[in-house]
C-alpha positions as protocol buffer text, in pm:
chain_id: "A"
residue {
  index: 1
  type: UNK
  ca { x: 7054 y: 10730 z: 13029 }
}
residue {
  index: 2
  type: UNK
  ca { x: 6990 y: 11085 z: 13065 }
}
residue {
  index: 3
  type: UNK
  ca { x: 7104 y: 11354 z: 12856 }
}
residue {
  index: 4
  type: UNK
  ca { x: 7206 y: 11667 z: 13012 }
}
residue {
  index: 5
  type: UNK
  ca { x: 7289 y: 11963 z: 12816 }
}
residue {
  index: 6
  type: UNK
  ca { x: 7491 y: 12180 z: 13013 }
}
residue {
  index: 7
  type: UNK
  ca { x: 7522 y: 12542 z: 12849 }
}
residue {
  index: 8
  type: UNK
  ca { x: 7919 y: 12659 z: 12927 }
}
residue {
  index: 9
  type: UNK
  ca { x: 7916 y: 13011 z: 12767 }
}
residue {
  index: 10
  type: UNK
  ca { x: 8173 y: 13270 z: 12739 }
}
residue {
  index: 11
  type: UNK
  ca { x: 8008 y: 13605 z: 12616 }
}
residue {
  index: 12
  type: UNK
  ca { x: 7846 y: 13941 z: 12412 }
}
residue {
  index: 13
  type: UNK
  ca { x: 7572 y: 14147 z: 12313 }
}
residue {
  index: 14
  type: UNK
  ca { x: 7519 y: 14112 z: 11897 }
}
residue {
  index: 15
  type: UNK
  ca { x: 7529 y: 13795 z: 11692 }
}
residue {
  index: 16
  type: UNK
  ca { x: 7883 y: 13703 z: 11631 }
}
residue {
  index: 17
  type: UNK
  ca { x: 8070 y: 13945 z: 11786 }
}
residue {
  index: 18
  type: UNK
  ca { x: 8270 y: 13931 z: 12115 }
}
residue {
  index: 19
  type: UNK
  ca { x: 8264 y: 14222 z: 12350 }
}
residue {
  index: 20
  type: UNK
  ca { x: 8542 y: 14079 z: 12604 }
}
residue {
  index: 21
  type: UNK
  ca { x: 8783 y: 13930 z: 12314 }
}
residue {
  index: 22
  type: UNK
  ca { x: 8661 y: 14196 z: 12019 }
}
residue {
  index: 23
  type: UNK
  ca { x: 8777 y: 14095 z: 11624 }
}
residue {
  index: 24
  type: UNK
  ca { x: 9072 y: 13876 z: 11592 }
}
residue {
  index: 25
  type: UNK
  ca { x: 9415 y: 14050 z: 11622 }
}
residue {
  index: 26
  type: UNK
  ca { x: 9712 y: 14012 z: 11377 }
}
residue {
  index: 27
  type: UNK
  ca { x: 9846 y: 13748 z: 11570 }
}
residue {
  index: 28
  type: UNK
  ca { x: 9771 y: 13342 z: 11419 }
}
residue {
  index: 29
  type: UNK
  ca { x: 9683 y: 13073 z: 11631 }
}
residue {
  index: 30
  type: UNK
  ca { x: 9918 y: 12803 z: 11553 }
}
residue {
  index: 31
  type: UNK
  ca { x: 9812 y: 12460 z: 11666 }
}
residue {
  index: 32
  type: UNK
  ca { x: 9539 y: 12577 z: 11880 }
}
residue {
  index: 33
  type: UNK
  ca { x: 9524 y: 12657 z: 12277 }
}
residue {
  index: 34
  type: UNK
  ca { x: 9306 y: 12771 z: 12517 }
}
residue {
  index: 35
  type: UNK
  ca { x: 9016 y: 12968 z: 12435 }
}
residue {
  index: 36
  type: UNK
  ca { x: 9022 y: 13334 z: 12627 }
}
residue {
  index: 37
  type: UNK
  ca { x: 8730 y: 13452 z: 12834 }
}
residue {
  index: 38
  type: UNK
  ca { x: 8461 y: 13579 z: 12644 }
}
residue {
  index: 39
  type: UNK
  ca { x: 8625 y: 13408 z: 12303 }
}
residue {
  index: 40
  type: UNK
  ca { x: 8284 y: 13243 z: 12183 }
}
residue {
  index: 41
  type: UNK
  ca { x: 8035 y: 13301 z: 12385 }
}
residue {
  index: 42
  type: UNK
  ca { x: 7774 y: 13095 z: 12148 }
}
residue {
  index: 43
  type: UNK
  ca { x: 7955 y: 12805 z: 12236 }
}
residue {
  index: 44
  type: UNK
  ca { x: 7770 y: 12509 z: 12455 }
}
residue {
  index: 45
  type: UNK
  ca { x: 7844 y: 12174 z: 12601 }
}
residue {
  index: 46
  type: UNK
  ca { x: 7605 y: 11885 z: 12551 }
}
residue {
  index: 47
  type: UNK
  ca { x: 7692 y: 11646 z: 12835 }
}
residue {
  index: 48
  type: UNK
  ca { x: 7581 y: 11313 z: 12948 }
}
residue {
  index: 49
  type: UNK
  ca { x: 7585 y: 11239 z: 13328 }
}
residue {
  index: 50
  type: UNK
  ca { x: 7764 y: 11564 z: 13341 }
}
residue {
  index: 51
  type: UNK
  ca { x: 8034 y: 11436 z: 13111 }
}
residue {
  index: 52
  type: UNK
  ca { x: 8115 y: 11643 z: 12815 }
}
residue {
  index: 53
  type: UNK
  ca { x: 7984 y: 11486 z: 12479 }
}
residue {
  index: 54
  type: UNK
  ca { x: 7935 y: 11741 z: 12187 }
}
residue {
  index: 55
  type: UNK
  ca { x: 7932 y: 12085 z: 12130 }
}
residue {
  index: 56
  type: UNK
  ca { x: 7699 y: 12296 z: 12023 }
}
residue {
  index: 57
  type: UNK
  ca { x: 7556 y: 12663 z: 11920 }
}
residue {
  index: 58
  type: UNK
  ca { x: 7316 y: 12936 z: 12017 }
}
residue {
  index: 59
  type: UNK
  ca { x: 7105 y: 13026 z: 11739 }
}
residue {
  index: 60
  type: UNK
  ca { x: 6879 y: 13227 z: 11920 }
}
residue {
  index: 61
  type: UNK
  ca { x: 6650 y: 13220 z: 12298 }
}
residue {
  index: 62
  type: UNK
  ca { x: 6518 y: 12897 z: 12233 }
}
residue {
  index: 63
  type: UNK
  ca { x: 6745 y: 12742 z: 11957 }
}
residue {
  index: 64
  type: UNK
  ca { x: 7074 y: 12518 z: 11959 }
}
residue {
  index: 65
  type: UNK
  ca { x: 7246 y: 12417 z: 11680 }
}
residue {
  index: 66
  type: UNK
  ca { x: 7448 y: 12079 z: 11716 }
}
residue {
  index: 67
  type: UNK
  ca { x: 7495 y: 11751 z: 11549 }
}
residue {
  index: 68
  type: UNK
  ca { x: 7214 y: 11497 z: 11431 }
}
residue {
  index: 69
  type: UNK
  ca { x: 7512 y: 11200 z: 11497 }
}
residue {
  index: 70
  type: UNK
  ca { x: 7541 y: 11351 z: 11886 }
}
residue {
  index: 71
  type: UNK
  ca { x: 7138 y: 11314 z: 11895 }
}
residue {
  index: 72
  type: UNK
  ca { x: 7066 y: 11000 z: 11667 }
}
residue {
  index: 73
  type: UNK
  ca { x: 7174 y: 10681 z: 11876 }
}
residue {
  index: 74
  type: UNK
  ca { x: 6961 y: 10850 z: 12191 }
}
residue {
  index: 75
  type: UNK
  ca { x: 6645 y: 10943 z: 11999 }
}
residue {
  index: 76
  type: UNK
  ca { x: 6424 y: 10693 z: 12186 }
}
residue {
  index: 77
  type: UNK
  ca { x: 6585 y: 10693 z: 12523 }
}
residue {
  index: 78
  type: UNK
  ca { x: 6537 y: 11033 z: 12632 }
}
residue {
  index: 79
  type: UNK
  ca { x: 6172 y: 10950 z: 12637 }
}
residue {
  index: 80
  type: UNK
  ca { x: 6208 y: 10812 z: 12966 }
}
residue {
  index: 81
  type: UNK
  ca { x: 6405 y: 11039 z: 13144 }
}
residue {
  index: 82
  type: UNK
  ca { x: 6189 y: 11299 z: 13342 }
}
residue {
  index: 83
  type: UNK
  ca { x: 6454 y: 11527 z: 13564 }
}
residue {
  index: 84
  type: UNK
  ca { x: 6499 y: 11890 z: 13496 }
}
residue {
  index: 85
  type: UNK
  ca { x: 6660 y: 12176 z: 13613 }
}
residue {
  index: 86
  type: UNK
  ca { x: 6562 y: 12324 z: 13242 }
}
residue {
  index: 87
  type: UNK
  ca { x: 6435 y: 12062 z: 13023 }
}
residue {
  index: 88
  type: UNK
  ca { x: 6478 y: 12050 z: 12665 }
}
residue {
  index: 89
  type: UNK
  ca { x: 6131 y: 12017 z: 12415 }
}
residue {
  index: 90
  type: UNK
  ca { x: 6242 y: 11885 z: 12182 }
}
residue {
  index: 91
  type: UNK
  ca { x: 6524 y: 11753 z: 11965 }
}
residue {
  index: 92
  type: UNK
  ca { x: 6470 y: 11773 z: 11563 }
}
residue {
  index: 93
  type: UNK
  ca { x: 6702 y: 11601 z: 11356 }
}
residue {
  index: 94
  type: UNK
  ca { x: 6735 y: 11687 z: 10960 }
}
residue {
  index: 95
  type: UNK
  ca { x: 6489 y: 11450 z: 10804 }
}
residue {
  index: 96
  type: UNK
  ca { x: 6793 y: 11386 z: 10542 }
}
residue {
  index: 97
  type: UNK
  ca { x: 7020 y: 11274 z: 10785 }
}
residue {
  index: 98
  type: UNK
  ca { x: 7200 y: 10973 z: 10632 }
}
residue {
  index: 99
  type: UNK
  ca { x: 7421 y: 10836 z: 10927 }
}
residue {
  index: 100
  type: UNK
  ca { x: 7629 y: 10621 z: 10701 }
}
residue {
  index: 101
  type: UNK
  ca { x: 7787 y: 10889 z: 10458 }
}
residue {
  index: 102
  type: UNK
  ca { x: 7712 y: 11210 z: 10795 }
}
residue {
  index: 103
  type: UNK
  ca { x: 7493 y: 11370 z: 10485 }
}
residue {
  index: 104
  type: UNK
  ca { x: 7297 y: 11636 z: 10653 }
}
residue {
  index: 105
  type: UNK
  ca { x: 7472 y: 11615 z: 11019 }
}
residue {
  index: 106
  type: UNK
  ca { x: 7254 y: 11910 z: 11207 }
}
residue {
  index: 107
  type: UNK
  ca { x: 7027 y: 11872 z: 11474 }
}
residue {
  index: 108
  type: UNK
  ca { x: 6807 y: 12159 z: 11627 }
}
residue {
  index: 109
  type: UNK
  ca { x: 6745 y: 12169 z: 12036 }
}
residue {
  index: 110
  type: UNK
  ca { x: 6438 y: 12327 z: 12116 }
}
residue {
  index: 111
  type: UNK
  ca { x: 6483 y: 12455 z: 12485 }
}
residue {
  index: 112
  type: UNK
  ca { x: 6190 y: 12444 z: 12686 }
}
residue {
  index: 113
  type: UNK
  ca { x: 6226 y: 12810 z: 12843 }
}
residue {
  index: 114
  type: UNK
  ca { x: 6426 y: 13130 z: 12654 }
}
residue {
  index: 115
  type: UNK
  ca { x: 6768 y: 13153 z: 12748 }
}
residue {
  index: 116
  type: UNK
  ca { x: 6842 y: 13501 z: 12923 }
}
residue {
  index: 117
  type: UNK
  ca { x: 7067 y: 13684 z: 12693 }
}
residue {
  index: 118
  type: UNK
  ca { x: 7385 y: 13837 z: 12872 }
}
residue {
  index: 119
  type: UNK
  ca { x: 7712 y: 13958 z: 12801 }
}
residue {
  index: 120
  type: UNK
  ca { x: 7783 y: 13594 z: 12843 }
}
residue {
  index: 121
  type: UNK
  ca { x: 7494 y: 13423 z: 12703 }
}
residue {
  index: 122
  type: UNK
  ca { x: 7489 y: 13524 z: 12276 }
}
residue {
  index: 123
  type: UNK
  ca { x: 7382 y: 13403 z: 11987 }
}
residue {
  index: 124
  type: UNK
  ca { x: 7587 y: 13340 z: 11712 }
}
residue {
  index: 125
  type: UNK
  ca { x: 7527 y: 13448 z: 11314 }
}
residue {
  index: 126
  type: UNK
  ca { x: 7472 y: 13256 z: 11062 }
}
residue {
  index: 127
  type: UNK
  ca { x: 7480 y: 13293 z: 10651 }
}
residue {
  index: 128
  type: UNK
  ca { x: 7100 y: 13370 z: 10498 }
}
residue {
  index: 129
  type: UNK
  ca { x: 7268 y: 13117 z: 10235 }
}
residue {
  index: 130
  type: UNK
  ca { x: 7504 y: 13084 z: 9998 }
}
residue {
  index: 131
  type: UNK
  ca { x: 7519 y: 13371 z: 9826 }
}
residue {
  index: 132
  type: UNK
  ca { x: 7508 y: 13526 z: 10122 }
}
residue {
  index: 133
  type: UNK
  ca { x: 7819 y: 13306 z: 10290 }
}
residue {
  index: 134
  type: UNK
  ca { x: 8045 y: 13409 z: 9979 }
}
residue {
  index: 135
  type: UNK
  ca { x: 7968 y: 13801 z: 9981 }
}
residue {
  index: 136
  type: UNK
  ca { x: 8096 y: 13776 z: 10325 }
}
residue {
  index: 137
  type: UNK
  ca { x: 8477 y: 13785 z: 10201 }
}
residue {
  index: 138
  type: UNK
  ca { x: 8594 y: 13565 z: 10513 }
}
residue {
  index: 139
  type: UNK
  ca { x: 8934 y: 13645 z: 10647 }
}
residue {
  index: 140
  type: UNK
  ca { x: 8973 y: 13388 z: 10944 }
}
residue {
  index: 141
  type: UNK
  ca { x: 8868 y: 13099 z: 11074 }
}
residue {
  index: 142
  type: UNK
  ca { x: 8848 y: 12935 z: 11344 }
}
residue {
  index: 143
  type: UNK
  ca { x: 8703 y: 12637 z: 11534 }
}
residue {
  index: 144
  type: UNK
  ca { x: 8649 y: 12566 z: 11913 }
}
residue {
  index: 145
  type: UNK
  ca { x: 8536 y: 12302 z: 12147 }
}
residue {
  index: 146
  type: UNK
  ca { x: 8606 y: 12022 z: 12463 }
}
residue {
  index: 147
  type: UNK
  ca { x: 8717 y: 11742 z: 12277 }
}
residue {
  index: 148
  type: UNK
  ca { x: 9056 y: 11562 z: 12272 }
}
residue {
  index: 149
  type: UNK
  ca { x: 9378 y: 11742 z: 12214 }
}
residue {
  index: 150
  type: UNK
  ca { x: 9485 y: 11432 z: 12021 }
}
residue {
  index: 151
  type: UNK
  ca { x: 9325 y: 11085 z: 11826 }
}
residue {
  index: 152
  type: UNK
  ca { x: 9194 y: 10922 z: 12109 }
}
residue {
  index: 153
  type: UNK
  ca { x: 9280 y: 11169 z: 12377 }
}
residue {
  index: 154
  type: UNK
  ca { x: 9067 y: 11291 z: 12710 }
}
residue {
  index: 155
  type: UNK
  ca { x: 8829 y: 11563 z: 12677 }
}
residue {
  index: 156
  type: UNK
  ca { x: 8942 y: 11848 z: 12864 }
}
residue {
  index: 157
  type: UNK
  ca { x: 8823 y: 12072 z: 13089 }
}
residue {
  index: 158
  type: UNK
  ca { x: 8883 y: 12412 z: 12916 }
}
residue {
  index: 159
  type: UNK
  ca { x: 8748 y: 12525 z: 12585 }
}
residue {
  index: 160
  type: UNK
  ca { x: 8973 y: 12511 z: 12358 }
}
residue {
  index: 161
  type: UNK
  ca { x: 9100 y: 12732 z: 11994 }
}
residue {
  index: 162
  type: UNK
  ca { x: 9220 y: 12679 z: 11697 }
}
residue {
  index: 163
  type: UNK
  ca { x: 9280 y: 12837 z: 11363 }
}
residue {
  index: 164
  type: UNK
  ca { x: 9199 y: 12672 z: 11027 }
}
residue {
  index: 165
  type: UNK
  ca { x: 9171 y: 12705 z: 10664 }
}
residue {
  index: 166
  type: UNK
  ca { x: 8902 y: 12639 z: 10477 }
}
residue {
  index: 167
  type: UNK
  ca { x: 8967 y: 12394 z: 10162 }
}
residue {
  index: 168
  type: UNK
  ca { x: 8803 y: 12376 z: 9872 }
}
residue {
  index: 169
  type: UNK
  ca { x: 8549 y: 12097 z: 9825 }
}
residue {
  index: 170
  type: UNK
  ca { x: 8681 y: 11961 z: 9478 }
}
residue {
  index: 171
  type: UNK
  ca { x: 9046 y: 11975 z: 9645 }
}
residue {
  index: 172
  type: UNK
  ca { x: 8930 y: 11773 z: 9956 }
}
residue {
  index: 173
  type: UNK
  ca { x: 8733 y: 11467 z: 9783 }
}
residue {
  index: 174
  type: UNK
  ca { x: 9049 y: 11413 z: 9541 }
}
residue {
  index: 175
  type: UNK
  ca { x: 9170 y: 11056 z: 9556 }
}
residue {
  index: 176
  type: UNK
  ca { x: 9461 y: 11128 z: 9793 }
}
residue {
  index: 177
  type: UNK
  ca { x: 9231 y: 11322 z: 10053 }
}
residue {
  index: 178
  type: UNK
  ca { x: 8856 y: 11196 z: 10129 }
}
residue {
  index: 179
  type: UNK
  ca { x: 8817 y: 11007 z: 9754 }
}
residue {
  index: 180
  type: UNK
  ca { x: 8479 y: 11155 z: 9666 }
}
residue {
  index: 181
  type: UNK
  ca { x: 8326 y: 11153 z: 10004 }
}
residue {
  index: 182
  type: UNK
  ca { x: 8257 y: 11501 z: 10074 }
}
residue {
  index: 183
  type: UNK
  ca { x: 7882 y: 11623 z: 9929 }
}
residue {
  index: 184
  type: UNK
  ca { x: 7774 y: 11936 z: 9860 }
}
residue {
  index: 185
  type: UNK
  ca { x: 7630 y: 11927 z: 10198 }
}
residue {
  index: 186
  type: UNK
  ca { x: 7980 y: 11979 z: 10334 }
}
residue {
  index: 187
  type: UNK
  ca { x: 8272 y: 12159 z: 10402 }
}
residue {
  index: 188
  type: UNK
  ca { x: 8640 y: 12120 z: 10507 }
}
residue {
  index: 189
  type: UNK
  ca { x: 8868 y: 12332 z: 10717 }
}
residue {
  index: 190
  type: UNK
  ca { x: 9206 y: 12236 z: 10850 }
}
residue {
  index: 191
  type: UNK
  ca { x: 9552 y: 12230 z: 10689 }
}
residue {
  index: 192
  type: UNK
  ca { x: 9718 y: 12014 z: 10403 }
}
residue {
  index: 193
  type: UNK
  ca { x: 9955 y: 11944 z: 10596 }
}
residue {
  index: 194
  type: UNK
  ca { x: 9773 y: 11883 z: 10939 }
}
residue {
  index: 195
  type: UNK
  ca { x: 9849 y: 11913 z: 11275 }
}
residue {
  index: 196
  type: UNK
  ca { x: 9545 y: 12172 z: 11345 }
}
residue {
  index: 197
  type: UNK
  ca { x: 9232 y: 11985 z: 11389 }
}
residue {
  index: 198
  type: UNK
  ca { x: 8891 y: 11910 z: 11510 }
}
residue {
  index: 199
  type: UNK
  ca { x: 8880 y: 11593 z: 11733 }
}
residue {
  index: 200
  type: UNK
  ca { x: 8638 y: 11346 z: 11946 }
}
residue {
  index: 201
  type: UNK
  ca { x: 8434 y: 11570 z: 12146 }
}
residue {
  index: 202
  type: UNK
  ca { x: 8453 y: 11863 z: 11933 }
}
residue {
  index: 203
  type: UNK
  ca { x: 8134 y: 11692 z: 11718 }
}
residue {
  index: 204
  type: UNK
  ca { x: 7818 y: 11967 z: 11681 }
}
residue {
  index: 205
  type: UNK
  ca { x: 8013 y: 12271 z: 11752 }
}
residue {
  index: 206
  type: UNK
  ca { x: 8089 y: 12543 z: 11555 }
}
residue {
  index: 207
  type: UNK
  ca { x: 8345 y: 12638 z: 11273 }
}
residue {
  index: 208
  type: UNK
  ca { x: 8300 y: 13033 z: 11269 }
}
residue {
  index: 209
  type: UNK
  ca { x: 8494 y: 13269 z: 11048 }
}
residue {
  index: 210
  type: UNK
  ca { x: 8553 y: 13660 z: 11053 }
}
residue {
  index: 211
  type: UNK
  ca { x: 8387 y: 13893 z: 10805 }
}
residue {
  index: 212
  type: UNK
  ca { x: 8599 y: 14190 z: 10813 }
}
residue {
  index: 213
  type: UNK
  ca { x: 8295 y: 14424 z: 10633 }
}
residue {
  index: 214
  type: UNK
  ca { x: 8045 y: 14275 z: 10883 }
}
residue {
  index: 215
  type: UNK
  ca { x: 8278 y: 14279 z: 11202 }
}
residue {
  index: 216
  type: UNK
  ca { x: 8137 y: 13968 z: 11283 }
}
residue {
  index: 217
  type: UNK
  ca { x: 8181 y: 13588 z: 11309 }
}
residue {
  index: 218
  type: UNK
  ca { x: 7934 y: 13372 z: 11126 }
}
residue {
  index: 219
  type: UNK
  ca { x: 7907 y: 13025 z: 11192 }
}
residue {
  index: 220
  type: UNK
  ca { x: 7959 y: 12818 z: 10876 }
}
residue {
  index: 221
  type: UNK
  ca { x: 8028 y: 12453 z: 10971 }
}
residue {
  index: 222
  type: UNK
  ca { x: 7855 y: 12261 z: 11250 }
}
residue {
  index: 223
  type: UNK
  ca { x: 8145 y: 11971 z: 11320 }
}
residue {
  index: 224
  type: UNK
  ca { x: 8091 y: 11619 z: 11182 }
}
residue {
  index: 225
  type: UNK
  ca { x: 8396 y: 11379 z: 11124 }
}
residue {
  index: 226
  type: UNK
  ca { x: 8673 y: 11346 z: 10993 }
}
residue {
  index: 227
  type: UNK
  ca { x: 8977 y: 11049 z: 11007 }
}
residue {
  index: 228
  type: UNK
  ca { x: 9145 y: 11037 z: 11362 }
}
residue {
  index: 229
  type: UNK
  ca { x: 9275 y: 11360 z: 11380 }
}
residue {
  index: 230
  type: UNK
  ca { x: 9495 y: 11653 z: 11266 }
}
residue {
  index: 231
  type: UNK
  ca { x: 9613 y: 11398 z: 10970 }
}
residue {
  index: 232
  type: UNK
  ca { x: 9757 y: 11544 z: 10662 }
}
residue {
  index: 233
  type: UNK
  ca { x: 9532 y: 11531 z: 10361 }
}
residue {
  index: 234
  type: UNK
  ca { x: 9229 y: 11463 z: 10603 }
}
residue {
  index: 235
  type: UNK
  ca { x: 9085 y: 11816 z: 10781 }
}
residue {
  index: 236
  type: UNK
  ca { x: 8784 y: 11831 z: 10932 }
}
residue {
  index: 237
  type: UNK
  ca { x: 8447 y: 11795 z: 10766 }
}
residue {
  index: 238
  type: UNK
  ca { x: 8179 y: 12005 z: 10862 }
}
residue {
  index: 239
  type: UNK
  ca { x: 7793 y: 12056 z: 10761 }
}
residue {
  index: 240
  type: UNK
  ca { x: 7775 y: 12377 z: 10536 }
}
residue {
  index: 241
  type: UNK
  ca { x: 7521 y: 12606 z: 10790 }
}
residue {
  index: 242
  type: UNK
  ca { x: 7445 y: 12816 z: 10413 }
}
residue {
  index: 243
  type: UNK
  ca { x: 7287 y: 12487 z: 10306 }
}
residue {
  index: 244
  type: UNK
  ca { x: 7028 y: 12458 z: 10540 }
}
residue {
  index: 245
  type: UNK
  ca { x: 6947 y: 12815 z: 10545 }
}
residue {
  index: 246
  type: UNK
  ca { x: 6621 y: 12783 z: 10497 }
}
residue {
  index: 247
  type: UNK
  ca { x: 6560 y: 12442 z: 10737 }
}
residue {
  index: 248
  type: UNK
  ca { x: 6702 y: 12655 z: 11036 }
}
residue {
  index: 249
  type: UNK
  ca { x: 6519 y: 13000 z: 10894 }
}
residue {
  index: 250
  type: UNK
  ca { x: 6182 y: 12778 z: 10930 }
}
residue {
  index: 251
  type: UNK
  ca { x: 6249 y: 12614 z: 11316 }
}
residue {
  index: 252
  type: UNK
  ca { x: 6324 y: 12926 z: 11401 }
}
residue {
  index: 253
  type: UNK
  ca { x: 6026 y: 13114 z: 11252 }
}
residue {
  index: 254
  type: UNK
  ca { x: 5821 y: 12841 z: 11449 }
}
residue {
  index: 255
  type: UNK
  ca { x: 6012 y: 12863 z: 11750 }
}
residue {
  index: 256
  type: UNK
  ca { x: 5780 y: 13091 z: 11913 }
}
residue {
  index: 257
  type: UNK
  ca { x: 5449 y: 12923 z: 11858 }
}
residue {
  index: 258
  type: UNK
  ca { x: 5620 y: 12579 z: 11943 }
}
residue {
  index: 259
  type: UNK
  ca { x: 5748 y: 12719 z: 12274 }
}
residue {
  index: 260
  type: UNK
  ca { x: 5395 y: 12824 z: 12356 }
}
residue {
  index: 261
  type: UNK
  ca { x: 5230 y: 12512 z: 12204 }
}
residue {
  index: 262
  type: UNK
  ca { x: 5444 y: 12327 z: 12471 }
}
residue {
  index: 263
  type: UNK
  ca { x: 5408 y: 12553 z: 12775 }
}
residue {
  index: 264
  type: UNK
  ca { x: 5008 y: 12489 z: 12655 }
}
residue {
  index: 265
  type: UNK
  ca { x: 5024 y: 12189 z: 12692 }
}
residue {
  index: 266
  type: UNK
  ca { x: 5201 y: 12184 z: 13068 }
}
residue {
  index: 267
  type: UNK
  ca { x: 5407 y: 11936 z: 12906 }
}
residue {
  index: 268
  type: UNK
  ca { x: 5794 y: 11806 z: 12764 }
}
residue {
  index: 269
  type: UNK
  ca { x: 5794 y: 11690 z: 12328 }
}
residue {
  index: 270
  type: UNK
  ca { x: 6109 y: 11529 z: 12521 }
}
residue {
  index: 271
  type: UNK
  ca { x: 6184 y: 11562 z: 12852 }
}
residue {
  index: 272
  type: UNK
  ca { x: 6554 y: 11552 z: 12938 }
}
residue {
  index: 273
  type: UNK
  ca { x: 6743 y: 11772 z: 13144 }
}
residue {
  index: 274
  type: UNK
  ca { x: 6905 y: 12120 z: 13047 }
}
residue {
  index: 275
  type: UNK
  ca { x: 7085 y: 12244 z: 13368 }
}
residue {
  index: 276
  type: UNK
  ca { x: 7246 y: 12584 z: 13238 }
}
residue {
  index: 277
  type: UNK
  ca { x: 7622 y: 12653 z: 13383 }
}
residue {
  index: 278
  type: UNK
  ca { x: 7784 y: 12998 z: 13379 }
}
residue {
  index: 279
  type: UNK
  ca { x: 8126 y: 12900 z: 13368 }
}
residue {
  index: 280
  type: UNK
  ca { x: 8397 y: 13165 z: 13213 }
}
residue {
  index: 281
  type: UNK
  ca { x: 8650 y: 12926 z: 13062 }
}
């Protein structure tokens, strides 16, 4: 099986801000909707056999941030898949990925050309690390994807919105929420009382909040799992970005001399395709 990454942006010129939509209004998203055009344009679609699978982010002209769970079953398989309208290098998963407890869900996707930055093609921010992430004085947040509208829904076919909270760590792993679960590794956004939720399909894209003194979204939670869906007393969990700062500060850094190792060698790490959609959702 071939996995095809299909990039379905929406658009801007500086990390994590949004030239068609601008900062979020006064208004609140309740219960999500439909994304507008130009909404989060560092969103992507990772899709298998041109179905929608997991979401994803643009870190920069060669980087996507996503899931290691989305990546981890398919690890060997995409050795043997050689089409390509742009293939991908190479897929690194966080060498402390623990799929059991969905410790350390992030995966990197080394493209295997630069993306073209437009006013639809953008890469999103991310915290330098935790420090950083809490002298950003967050207003809003929100989180976006294909996945189901509902537990065991279809995926649809326009990106989607929502509004969430984020919730304290200590106050999600108490006995009547996730019991202890949750690691420092992770994050949870949603409400106590549910309703407003991240869902199948949704998995490896971003949860991004507004920094009113930076005028800017940062993305702070790559999506990981949580308990069916929209539950009360069970948001979303989501890998912390601020904890692997430095991980995704070093791929990058060696983004450039990988990139050229691999067009050096005439060759794909791991050859799978990357066909790259312009679609304004």
């Amino acid at each position: 099986m071939g996995l095809k990454v299909a990039l379905l942006f929406v658009s801007v010129l500086c990390c994590g801000q949004r030239t068609l939509v601008g900062p979020p209004d006064a208004s609140r998203i309740v219960g999500g909707g439909e994304a507008p055009e130009g909404a989060w344009p560092w969103q992507v679609s990772l899709q298998i056999l041109s179905r929608h699978y997991c979401g994803g982010t643009i870190l920069n002209r060669l980087w996507v941030l996503s899931a290691a769970h989305c990546f981890y079953r398919y690890q060997f398989s995409l050795l043997f898949h050689l089409f390509s309208m742009r293939s991908i290098s190479e897929i690194r998963i966080h060498e402390d990925y623990d799929p059991q407890t969905s410790d350390s869900d992030v995966a990197l996707v080394l493209l295997g050309s630069p993306l073209n930055f437009t006013d639809h093609v953008q890469a999103a921010c991310t915290p330098l690390n935790v420090s950083h992430e809490v002298s950003l004085n967050f207003s809003r947040c929100f989180i976006s994807g294909w996945g189901s509208t509902y537990y065991q829904g279809e995926l649809v076919d326009r990106l989607q919105e929502a509004e969430v909270e984020l919730i304290d760590r200590e106050r999600c792993n108490q006995h009547s929420w996730y019991g202890g679960i949750i690691t420092e590794n992770m994050l949870c956004a949603g409400r106590e009382s549910g309703g407003v939720d991240s869902c199948q399909g949704d998995s490896g894209g971003p949860l991004q909040c507004f920094s009113e003194d930076e005028d800017r979204f940062y993305v702070v939670g790559v999506t990981s799992f949580g308990e069916e869906c929209g539950l009360p007393l069970r948001p979303g969990v989501y890998s912390q970005t601020s904890m692997f700062a430095d991980w995704l500060k070093a791929n990058q850094e060696a983004s450039s001399a990988a990139f050229s190792a691999t067009q050096r060698r005439g060759r794909r790490l791991i050859p799978v395709l990357l066909s790259v959609a312009l679609m304004l959702l």
